[in-house]
BAFI-3210 file (N, C-alpha, C; in Angstrom, 3 decimals, decimal comma, padded with zeros to 6 digits):
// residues 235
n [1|2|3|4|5|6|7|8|9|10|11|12|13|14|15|16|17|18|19|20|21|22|23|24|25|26|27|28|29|30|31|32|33|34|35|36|37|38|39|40|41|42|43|44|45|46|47|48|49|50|51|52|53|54|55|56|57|58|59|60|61|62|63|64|65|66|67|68|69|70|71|72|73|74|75|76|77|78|79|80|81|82|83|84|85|86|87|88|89|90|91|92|93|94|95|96|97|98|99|100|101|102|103|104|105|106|107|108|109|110|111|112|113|114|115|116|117|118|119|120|121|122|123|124|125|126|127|128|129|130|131|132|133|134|135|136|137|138|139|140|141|142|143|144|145|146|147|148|149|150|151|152|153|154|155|156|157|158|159|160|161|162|163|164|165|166|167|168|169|170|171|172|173|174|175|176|177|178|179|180|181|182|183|184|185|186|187|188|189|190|191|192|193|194|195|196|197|198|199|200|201|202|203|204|205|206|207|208|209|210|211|212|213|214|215|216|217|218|219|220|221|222|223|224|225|226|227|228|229|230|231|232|233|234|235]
n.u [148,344|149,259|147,303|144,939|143,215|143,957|141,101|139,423|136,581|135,229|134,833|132,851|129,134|127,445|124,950|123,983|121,946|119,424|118,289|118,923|117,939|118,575|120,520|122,413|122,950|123,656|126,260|127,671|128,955|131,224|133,837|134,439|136,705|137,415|135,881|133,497|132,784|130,781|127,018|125,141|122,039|120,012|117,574|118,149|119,971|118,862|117,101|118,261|119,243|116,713|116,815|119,231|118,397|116,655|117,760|118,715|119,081|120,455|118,014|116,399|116,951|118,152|120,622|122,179|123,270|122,840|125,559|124,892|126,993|127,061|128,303|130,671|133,201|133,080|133,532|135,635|136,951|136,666|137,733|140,282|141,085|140,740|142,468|144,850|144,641|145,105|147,599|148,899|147,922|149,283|151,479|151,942|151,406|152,264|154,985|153,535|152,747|154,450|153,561|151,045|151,223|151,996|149,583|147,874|149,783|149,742|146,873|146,709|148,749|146,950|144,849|145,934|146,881|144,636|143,176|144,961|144,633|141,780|142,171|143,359|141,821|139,556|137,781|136,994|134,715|130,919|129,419|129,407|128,905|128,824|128,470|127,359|127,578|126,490|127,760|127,358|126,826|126,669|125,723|124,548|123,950|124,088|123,148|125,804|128,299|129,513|127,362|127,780|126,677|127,492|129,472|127,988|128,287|128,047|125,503|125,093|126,932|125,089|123,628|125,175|125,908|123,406|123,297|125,270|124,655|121,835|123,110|124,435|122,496|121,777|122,738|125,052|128,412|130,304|132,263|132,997|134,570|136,720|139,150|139,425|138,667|141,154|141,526|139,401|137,858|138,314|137,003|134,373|133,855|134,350|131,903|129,833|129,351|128,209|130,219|131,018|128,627|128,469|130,259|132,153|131,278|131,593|132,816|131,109|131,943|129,989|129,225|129,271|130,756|133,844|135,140|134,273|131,779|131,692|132,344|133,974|137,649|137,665|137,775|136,686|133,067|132,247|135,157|135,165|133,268|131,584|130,065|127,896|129,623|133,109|135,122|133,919|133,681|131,597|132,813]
n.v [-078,903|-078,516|-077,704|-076,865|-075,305|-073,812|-073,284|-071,634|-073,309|-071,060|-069,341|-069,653|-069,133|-072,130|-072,691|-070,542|-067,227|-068,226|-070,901|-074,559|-077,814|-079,447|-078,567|-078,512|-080,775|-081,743|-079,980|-080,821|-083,054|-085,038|-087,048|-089,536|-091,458|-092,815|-094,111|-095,138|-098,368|-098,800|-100,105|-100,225|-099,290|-101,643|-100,393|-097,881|-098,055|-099,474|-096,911|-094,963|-096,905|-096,261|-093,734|-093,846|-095,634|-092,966|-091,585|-089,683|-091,118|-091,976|-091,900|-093,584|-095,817|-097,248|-098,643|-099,591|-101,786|-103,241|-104,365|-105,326|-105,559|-106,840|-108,889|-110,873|-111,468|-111,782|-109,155|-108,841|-110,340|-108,520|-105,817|-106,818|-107,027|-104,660|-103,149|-104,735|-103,499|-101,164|-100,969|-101,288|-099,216|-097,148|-097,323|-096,972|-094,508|-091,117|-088,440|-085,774|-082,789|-079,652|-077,644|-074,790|-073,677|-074,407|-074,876|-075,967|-078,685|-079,629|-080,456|-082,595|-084,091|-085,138|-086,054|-087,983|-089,817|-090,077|-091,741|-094,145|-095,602|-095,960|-097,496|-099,994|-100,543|-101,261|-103,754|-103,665|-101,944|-101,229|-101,625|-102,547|-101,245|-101,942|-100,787|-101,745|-102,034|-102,839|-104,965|-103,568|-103,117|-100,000|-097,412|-095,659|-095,688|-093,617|-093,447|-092,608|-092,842|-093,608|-092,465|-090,102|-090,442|-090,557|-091,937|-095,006|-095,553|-092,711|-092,823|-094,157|-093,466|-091,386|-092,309|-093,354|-090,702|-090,389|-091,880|-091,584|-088,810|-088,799|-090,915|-088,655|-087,373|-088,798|-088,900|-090,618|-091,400|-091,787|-092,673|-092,320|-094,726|-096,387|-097,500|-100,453|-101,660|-102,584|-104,924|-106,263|-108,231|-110,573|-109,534|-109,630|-112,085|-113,077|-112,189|-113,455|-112,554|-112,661|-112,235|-111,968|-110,020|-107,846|-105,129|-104,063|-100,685|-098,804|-098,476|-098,427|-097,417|-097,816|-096,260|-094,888|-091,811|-091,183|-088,985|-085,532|-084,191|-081,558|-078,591|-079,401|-078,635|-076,779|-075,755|-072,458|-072,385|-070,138|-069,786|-072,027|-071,631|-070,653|-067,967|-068,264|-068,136|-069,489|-068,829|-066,238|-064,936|-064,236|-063,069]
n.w [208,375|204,802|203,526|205,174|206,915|210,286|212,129|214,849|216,279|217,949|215,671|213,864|214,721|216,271|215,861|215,255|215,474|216,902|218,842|217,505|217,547|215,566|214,077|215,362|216,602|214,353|213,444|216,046|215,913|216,114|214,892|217,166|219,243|221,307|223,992|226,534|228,237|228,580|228,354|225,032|224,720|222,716|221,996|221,285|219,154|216,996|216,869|215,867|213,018|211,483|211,251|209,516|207,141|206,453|204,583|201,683|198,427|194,879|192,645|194,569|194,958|197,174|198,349|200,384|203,366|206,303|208,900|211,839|215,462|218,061|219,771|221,817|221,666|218,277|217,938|219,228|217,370|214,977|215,852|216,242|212,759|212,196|213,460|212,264|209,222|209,979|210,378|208,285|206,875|208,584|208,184|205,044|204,780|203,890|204,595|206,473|204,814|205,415|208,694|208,879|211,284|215,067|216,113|214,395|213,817|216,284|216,018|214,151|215,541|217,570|216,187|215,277|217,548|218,591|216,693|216,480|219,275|218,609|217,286|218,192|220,075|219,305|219,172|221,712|221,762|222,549|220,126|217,177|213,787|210,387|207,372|204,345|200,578|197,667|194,666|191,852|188,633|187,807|186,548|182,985|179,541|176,643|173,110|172,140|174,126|177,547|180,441|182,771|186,142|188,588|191,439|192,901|195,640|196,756|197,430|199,518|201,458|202,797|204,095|206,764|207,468|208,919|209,971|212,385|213,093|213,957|216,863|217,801|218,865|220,513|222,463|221,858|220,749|217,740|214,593|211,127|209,380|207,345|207,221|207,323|205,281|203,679|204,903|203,840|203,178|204,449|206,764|205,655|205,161|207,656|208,851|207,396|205,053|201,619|199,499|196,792|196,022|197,679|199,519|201,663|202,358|204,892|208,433|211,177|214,723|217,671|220,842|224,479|224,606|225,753|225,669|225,236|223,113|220,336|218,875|215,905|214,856|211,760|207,955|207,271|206,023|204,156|202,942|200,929|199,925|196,657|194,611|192,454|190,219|190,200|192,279|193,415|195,962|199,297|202,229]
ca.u [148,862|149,303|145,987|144,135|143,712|143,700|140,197|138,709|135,100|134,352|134,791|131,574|128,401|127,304|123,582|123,059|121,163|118,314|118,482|118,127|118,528|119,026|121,842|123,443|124,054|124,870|127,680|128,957|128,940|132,797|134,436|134,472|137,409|137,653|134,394|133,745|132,786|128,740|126,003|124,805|120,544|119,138|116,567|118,697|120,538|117,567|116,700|119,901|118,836|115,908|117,426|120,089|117,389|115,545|118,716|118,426|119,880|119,872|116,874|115,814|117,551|118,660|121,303|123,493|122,887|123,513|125,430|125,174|127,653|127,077|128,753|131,825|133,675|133,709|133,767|137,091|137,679|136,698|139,207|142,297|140,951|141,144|144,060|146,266|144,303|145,320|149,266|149,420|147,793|150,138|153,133|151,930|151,171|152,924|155,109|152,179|153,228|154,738|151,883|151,112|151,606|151,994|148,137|148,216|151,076|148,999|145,410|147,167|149,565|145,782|143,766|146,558|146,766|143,271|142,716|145,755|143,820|140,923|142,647|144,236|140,385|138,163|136,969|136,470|133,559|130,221|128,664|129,800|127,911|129,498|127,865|127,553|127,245|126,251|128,585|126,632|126,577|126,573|125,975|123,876|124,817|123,143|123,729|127,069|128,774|128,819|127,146|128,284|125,616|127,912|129,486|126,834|129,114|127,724|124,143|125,477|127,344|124,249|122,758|126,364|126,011|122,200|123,304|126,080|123,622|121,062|123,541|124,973|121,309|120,442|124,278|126,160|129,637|130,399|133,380|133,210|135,818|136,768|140,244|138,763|138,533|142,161|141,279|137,556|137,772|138,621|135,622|133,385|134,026|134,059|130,399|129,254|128,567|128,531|131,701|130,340|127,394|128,734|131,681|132,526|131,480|132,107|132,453|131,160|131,886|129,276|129,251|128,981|131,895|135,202|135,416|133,394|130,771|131,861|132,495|135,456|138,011|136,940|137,748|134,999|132,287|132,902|136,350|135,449|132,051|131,653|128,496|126,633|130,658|134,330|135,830|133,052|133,404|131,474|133,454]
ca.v [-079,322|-077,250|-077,463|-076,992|-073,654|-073,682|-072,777|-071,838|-073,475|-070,230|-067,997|-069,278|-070,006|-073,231|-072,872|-069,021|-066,802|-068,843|-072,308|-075,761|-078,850|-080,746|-078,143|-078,681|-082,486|-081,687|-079,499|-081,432|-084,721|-084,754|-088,084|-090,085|-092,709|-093,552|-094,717|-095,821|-099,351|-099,083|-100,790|-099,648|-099,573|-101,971|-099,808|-096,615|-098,399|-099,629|-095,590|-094,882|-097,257|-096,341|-092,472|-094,067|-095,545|-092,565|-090,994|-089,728|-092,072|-091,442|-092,490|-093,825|-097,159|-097,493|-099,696|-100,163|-103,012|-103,102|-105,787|-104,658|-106,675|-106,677|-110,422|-109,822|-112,305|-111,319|-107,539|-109,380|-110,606|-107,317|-105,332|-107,595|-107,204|-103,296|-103,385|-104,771|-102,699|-099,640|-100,720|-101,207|-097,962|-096,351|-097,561|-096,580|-093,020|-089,925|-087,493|-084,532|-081,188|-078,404|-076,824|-073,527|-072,888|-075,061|-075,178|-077,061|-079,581|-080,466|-081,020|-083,154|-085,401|-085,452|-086,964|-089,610|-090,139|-090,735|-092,735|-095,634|-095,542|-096,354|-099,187|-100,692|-100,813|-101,456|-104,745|-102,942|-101,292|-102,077|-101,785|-102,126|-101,233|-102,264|-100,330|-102,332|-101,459|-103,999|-104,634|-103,926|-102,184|-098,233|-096,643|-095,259|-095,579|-093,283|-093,888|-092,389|-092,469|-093,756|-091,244|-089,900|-090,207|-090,512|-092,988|-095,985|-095,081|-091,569|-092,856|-095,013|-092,424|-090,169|-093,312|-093,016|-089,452|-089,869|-092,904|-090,777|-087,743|-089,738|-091,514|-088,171|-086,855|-089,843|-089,102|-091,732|-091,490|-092,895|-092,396|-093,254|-094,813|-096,910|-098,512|-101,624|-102,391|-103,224|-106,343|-106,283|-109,624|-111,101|-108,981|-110,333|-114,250|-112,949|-111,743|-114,196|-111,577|-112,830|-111,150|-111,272|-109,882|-106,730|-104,711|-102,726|-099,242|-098,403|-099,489|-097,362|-098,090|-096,793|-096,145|-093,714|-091,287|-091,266|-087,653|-084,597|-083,801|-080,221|-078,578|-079,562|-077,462|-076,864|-074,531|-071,412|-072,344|-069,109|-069,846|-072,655|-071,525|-069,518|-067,648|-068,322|-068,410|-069,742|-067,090|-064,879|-065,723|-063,387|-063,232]
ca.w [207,076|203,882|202,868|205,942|207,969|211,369|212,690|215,930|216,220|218,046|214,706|213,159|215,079|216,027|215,547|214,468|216,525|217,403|218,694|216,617|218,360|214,683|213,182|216,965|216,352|213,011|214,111|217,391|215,886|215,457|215,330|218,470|219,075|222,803|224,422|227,945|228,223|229,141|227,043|224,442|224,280|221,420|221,028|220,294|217,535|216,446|215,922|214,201|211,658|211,454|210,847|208,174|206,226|205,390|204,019|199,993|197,741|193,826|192,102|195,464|195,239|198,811|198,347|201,693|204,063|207,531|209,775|213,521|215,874|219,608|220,321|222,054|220,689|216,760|218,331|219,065|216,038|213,612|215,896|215,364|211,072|212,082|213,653|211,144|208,552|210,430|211,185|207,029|206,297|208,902|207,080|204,102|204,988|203,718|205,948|206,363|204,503|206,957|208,881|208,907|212,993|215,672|216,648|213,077|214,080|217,331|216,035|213,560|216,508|218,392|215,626|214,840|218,313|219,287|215,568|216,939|220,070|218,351|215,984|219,198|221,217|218,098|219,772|223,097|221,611|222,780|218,885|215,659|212,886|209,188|206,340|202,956|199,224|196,471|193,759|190,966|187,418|188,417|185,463|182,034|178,394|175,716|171,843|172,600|175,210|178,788|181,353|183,906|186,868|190,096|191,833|193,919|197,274|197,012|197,988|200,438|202,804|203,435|205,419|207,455|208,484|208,984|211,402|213,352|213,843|215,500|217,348|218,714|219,784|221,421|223,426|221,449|220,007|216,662|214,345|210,237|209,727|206,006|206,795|207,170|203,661|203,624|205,166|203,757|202,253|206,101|207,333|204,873|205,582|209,135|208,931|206,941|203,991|200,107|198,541|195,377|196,750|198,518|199,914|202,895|202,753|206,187|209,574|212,773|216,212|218,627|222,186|225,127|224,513|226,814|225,925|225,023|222,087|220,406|217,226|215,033|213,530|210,044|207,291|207,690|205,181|203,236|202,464|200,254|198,973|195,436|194,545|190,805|189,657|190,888|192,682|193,841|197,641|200,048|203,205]
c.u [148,643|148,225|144,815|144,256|142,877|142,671|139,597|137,487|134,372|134,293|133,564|130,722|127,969|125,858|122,975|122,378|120,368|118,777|118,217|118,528|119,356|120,343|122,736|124,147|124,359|126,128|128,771|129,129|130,479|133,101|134,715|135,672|137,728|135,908|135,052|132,743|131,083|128,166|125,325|123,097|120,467|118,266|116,875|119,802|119,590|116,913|117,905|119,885|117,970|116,327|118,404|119,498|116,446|116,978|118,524|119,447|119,521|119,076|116,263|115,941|117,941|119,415|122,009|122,212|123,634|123,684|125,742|125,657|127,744|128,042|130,390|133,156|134,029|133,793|135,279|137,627|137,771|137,875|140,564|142,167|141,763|142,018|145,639|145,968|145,130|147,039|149,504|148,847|148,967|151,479|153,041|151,879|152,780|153,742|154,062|153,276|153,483|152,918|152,137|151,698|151,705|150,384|147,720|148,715|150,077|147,815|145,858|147,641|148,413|144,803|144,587|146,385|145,595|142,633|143,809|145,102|142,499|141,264|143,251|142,834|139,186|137,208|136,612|135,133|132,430|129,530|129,606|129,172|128,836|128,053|128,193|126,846|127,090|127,284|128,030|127,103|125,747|126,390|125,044|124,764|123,805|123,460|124,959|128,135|128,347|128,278|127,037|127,083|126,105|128,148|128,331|127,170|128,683|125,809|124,115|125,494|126,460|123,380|123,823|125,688|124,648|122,442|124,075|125,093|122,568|121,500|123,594|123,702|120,997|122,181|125,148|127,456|129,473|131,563|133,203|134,593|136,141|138,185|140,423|138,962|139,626|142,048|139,330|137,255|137,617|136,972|134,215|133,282|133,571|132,424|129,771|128,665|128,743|129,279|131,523|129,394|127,231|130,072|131,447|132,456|131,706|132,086|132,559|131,106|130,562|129,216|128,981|130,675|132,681|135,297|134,080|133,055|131,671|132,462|134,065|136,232|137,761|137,658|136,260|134,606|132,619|134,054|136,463|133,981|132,225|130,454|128,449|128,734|132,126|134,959|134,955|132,920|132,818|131,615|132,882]
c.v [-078,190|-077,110|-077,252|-076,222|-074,177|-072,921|-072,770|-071,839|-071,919|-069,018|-068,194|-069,987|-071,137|-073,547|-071,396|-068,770|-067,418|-070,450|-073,497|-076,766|-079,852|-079,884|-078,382|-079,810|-082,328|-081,083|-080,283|-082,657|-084,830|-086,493|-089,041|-091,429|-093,227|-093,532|-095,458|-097,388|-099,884|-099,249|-099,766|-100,354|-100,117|-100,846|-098,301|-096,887|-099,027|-098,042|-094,862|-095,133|-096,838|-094,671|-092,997|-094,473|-094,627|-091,527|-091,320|-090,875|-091,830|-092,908|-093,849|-095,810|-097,233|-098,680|-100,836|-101,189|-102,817|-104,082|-104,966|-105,942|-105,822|-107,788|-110,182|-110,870|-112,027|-110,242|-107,593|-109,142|-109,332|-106,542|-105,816|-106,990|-105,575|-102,808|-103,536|-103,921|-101,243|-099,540|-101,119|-099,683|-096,977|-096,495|-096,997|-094,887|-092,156|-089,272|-086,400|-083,618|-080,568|-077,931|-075,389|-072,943|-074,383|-075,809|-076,077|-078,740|-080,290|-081,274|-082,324|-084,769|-085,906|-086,592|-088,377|-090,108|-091,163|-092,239|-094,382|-095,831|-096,555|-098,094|-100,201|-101,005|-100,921|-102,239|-104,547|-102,169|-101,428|-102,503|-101,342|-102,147|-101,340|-102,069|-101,267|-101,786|-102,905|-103,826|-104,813|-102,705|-100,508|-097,519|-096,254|-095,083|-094,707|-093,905|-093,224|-092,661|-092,876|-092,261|-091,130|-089,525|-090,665|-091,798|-093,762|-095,460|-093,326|-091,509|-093,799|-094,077|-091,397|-091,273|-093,078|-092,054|-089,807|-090,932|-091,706|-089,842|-088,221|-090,141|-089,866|-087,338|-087,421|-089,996|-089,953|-091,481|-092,189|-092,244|-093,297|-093,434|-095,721|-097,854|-100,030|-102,597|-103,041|-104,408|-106,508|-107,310|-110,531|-110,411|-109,810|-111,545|-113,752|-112,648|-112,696|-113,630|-112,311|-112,030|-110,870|-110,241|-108,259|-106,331|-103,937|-101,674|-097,895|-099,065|-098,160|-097,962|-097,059|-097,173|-094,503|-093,289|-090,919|-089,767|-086,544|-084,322|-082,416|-079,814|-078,581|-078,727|-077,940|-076,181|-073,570|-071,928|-071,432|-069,172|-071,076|-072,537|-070,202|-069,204|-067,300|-068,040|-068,570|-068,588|-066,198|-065,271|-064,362|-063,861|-062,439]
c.w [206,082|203,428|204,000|206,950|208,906|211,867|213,686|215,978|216,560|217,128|213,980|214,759|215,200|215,336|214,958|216,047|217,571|217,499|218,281|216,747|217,067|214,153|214,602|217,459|215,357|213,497|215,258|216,897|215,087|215,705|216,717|218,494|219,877|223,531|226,051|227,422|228,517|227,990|226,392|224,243|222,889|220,927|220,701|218,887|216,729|215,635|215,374|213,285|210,881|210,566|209,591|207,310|205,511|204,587|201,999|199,703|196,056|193,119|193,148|195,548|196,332|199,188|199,545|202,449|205,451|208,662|210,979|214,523|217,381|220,085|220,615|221,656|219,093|217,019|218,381|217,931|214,300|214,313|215,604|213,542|211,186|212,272|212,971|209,680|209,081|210,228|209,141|206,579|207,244|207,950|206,173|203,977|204,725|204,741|205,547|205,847|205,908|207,280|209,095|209,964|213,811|216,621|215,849|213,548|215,199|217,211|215,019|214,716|217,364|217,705|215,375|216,248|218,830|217,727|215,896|217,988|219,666|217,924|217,178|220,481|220,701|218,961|221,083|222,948|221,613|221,358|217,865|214,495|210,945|208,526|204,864|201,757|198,310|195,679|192,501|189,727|188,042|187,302|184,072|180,634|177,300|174,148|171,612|173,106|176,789|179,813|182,393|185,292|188,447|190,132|192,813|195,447|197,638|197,075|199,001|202,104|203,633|204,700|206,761|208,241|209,152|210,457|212,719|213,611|214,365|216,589|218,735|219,504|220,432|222,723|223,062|220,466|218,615|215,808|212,343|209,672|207,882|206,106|206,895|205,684|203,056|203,631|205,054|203,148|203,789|206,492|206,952|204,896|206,598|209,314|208,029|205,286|202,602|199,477|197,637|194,974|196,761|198,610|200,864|202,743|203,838|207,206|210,572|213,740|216,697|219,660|223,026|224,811|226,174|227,188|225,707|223,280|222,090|219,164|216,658|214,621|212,186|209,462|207,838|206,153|204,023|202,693|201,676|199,696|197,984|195,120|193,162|189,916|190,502|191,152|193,562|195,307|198,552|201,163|204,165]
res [x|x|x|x|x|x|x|x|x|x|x|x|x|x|x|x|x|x|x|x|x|x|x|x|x|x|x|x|x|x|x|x|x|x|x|x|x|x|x|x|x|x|x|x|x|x|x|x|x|x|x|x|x|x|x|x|x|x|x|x|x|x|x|x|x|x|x|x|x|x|x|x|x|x|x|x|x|x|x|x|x|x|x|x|x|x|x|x|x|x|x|x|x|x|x|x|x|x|x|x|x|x|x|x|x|x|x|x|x|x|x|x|x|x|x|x|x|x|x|x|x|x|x|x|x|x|x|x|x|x|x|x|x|x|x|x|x|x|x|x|x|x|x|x|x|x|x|x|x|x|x|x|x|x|x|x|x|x|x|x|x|x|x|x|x|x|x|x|x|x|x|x|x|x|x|x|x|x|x|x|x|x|x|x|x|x|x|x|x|x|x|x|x|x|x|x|x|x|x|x|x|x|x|x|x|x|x|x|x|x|x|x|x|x|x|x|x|x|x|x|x|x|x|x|x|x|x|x|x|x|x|x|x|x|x]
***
């Protein structure tokens, strides 16, 4: 797409010189959306949580909540929610900008690919983990002016990643995913959650992966970092 250069993982390092088992799941922990069908250990989603809980949060409110769904039955019933979530966001979707090359065009027809895939075998998944946010007053007022101190959903998501990178050290797939929320009113009856209460800030599947762990195309780091002013990029 027009905004998104075609990069081969092997132009930056994955770990640098020296080896570091934690920047090594940071890096491979790419999206996962096909899974084989084997159980998933309680007691490694148990340390997932355990890893998404100590995730920062501002001013150390630690808001999110976490419903974990093994029962294969509503595993059922959240994929059908995801499902038709997914076949209204497809509709709705844009045609993509031209791409730069055809290596572009492919990683593009791969990720839609494997993301209907996903939306079409949600409930095939041995775990689903649904991230929640409170719906509460976010915010600071001085004798002014309201102030600006971030959105609540941006102390939420660091529990997310902190879940997925556990997941993928302990060998487990996972995928965050948000189109859910379409039908996040359905979800929320479906789980029994207080609507007033809460909202859907994500939903991860987890399982053993179908395919292979390995680093994403990206932009290179450098090509979107600026040093002590906009512009100053050392390449």
């Amino acid at each position: 797409m027009a905004d998104l250069e075609h990069t081969d993982p092997a132009d930056e390092p994955t770990i640098g010189p020296v080896p570091d088992p934690v920047i090594d799941a940071i890096m491979t922990t790419r999206a996962i959306r096909r899974f084989r069908p084997d159980p998933v250990a309680e007691a490694d989603i148990a340390a997932c949580l355990r890893a998404a809980q100590q995730a920062p949060s501002g001013g150390n409110v630690q808001p999110q909540q976490y419903v974990v769904i093994t029962d294969a039955d509503r595993r059922a019933a959240i994929g059908e929610l995801y499902r038709r979530s997914f076949d209204r966001y497809e509709l709705a979707l844009p045609a993509p900008p031209p791409f730069h090359d055809e290596a572009q065009a492919d990683i593009y027809r791969r990720t839609r690919a494997a993301s209907r895939h996903l939306a079409d075998h949600l409930g095939d998944v041995p775990v689903i983990v649904v991230f929640l946010q409170p719906r509460i007053e976010w915010g600071l007022r001085d004798e002014h002016v309201p102030l600006d101190i971030g959105r609540l959903d941006a102390s939420v998501y660091p529990s997310v990643q902190n879940f997925c990178i556990a997941a993928r050290a302990l060998g487990l797939g996972t995928a965050l995913t948000t189109v859910v929320r379409i039908e996040g009113a359905a979800l929320l009856e479906l789980l029994g959650v207080p609507a007033d209460r809460f909202e859907v800030a994500a939903l991860v599947p987890v399982g053993h992966p179908a395919g292979r762990f390995g680093v994403a195309p990206r932009k290179p780091a450098a090509a979107v970092t600026h040093w002590n002013t906009w512009g100053d990029k050392r390449r």
